[in-house]
C-alpha positions in Angstrom: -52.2 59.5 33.3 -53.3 56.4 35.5 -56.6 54.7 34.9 -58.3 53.8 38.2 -61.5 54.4 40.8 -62.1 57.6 42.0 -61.3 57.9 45.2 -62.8 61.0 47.9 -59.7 63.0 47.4 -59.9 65.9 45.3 -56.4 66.5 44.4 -53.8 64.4 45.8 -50.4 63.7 44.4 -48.9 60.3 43.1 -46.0 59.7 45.7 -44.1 57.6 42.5 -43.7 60.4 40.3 -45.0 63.7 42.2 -47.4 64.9 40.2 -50.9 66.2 41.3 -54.1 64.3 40.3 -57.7 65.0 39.6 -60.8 62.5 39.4 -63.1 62.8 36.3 -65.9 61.0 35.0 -65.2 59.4 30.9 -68.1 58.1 29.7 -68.0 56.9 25.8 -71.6 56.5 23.7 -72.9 53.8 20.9 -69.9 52.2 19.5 -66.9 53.9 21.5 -68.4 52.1 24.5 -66.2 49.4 23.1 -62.8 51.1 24.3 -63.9 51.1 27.5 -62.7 48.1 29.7 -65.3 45.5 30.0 -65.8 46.1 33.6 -67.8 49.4 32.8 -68.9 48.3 29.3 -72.6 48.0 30.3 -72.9 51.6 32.2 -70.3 53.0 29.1 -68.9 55.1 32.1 -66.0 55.1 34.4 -64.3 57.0 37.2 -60.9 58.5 36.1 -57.8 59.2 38.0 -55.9 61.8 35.6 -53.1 64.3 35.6 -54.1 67.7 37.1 -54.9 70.3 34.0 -54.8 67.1 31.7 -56.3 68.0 28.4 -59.2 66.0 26.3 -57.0 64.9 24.0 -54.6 63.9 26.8 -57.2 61.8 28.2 -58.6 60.0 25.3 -55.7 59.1 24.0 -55.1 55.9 25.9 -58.2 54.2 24.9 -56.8 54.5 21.2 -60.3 56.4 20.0 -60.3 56.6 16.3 -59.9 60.5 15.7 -62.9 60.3 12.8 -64.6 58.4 15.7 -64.6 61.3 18.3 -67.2 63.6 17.1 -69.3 65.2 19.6 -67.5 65.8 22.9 -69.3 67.6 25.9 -67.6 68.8 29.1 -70.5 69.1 31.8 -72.6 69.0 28.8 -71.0 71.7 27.4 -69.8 71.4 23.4 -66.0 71.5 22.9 -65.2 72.3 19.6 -62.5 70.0 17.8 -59.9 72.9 17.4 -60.1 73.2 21.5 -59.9 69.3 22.6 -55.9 69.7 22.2 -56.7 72.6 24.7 -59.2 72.8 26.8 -57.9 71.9 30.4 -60.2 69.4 32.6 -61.2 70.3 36.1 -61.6 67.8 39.2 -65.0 66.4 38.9 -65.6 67.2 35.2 -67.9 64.8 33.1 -66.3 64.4 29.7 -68.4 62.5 27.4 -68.1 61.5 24.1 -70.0 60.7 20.9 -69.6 58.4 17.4 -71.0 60.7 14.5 -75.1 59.3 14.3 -76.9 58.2 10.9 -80.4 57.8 11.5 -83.3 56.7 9.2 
């Protein structure tokens, strides 16, 4: 998995190493934002160049997100349960966004 800008292509393959790409959108809420480079800190969101099929887990686990950390994680706004993150297989274009647990008072 490559960080990087998005680019028009929908799938393309890396020439290095062969294998097909997809472009996502990662966007990390309240204190996650800080994993983020500092680039995209202020929008907490960034274009993502990632293996084709790549899992949630597979994703997140370069920004070294503390597992307690990742709490509520949408797909298109769709809920993803934690026992399907290791799972559940991205699509080109998907929005994955995640979420700190939230105290409120």
């Amino acid at each position: 998995m490559r960080k990087g800008k998005a680019t028009g292509a929908a799938h393309r393959t890396r020439a290095a190493d062969n294998i097909a790409c997809m472009n996502i959108t990662f966007k990390l809420f309240a204190s996650l934002g800080d994993h983020l480079p500092a680039s995209v800190r202020p929008g907490n969101e960034m274009p993502l160049t990632v293996s084709e099929g790549a899992t949630i887990v597979q994703v997140i686990e370069p920004f070294a997100l503390p597992p307690r950390l990742v709490h509520l994680v949408l797909v298109n706004g769709k809920y993803i349960a934690p026992e399907q993150r290791a799972t559940h297989a991205l699509q080109d274009g998907d929005v994955l966004a995640i979420w700190p647990p939230i105290a409120g008072g």
